[in-house]
Structures are given as structure tokens and as C-alpha cells.
C-alpha positions, -999 to 999 in steps of 0.1 A, spaced: 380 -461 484 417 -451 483 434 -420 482 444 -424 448 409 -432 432 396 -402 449 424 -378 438 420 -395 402 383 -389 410 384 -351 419 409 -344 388 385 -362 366 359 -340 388 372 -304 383 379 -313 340 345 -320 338 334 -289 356 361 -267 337 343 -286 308 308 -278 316 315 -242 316 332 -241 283 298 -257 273 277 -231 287 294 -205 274 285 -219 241 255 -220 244 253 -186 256 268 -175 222 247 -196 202 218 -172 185 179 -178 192 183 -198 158 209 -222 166 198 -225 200 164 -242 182 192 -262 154 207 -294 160 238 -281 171 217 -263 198 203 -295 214 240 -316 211 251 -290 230 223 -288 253 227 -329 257 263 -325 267 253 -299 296 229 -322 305 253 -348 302 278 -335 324 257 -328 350 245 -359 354 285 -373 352 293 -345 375 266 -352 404 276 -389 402 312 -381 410 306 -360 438 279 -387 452 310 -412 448 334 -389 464 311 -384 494 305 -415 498 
């Protein structure tokens, strides 16, 4: 892989950490009701999301 895919790779990398976190905060914030809500699982799905998005980049970068 060449320099500029993995720098284009570790960008996309850190936004979807930064990302992530905004997300947990969220769902920190979100009340025992929401939390059980719709809302409350889309968000959980993007979390879950990203992580998976996340550990496939870093596998790619290490790679």
C-alpha cells in the first residue's frame, strides 16, 4: 500500500474515532428511557458500527 492511502487511511482513521466518541457521549446522556427507545439502539448500532469500521482500518493499516 502507498504512503498516500495510508495517510488517507489514518485521517479517515482518527474522524471515525473523534466520531465514535461524540457517539458515546450520547449515549451517555441519553436517560434509562431512551436508552431502551429507538433512538437508543440507532445509536447503539452506530457504536457498534464504528467499531467494527474502526478495527478494519487499523487491521489494513498494519497490514
Amino acid at each position: 500500500m502507498n504512503q498516500d492511502r495510508r495517510r488517507r487511511i489514518a485521517r479517515i482513521l482518527q474522524e471515525l474515532q473523534r466520531i465514535l466518541e461524540e457517539e458515546e457521549a450520547t449515549l451517555e446522556r441519553l436517560s434509562e428511557a431512551a436508552l431502551e427507545s429507538a433512538r437508543g439502539e440507532r445509536v447503539q448500532e452506530a457504536i457498534d458500527f464504528l467499531e467494527e469500521a474502526i478495527e478494519a482500518l487499523e487491521d489494513l493499516l498494519n497490514a
